[in-house]
C-alpha positions, 0 to 999 in steps of 0.5 A: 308572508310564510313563517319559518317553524323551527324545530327545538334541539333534542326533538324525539324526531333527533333522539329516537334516530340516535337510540337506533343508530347507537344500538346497531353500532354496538352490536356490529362492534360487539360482532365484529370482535367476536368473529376476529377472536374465533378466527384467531382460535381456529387458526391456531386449532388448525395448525397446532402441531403437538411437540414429540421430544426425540431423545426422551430418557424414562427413569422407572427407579431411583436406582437409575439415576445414578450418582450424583456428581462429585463437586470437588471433582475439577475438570480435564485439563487440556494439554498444550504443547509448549512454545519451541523457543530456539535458545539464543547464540550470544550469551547474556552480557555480563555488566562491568565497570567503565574503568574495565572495558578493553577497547585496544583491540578496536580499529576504525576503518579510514575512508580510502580502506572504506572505500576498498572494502566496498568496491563493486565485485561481481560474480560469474559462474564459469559453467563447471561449478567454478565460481568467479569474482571480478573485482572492478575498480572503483574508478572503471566502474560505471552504473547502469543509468537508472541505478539510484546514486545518491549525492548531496551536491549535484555536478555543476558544468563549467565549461559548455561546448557548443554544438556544431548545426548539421549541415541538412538541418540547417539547409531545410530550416528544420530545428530541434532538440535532443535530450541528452543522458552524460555520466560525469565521473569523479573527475568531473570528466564525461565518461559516457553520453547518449541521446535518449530522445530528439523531437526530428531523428535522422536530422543529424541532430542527436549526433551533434549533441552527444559528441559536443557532450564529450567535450563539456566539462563539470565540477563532479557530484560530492558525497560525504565531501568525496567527489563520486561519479553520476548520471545527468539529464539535460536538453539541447536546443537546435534553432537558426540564427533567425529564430 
């Protein structure tokens, strides 16, 4: 039967491989450093450019220097132009008592007067430099439909005539609708209607809603309790009986 030999820790064997290894990673530490350190320098030596000044002033006396400066002198004033402010077209307002303000002069327009004063008036040029004004009347004048009229109370229809079905229609069963644009004036009367679109044109339908459009009647549209004309949009329905 063979025995094991151990070998003791800290054999000369073990000691004299470390002694070695431990002498030849200092000197190759030691190296390497070495060569980084010299291959900085020479780079250094080699791009080392010496730093000529340009604007170099050799003073040989002391007379050159000159005198020195005044520390009382203060330095240059920059000019600005000063702001054009234009003066103003009303004087400044003198305060005085309340028991001493004069209002008999003052007088508060009436609506009707109002209403005059902001009638629409339009201008033309005649062509020969002669300006002309055409005052239309406020009951004949009829904005365009996408002008802006502004109402607190919209117009109410009180009575609705029924269209008549165009004969062509309603012998090939066809049905449709028309979108019908009506001005109601302050009367609540229907001063002008107009088809804006219909789903089958050329059917007859669009001509049927716009005259049973003439014959609606509405409570108009109230603006600062006044009635006032306007424009609605609203659709007409075409279908049979069987529909």
């Amino acid at each position: 039967m063979a025995q094991a030999i151990a070998t003791p820790y800290g054999a000369f064997e073990l000691k004299k491989l470390y002694q070695k290894n431990m002498i030849f990673g200092t000197v190759f530490t030691i190296s390497l450093t070495i060569v980084i350190l010299f291959s900085i320098w020479l780079y250094r030596t080699l791009t080392y450019e010496e730093l000529v000044p340009t604007n170099v002033i050799r003073i040989k006396t002391i007379a050159e220097l000159g005198a020195p400066p005044s520390l009382s002198a203060k330095p240059p004033q920059v000019s600005v132009d000063k702001p054009k402010v234009t003066a103003p077209k009303v004087g400044i307002p003198t305060p005085v008592a309340d028991d001493e303000v004069e209002d008999e002069d003052i007088v508060i327009a009436s609506r009707e007067e109002l209403q005059e004063i902001n009638a629409p008036v339009f201008s033309s040029d005649a062509g020969d430099g002669t300006e002309l004004l055409i005052d239309i009347p406020e009951e004949d004048y009829m904005p365009s439909p996408d002008e802006f009229i502004p109402y607190e109370e919209q117009p109410l229809q009180t009575y609705e005539e029924i269209p008549d079905y165009p004969r062509l229609a309603q012998e090939g069963g066809f049905t449709g609708y028309v979108i019908v644009q009506a001005y109601i004036d302050k009367n609540g009367s229907v001063k002008k209607a107009q088809s804006v679109k219909c789903n089958r044109p050329n059917m007859g339908f669009e001509e049927a809603a716009v005259k049973a459009a003439y014959k609606g009647r509405y409570r108009p549209a109230i603006q600062n309790g006044s009635p006032t004309g306007c424009w609605i949009s609203y659709r007409v329905e075409f279908k049979l009986g069987n529909n």
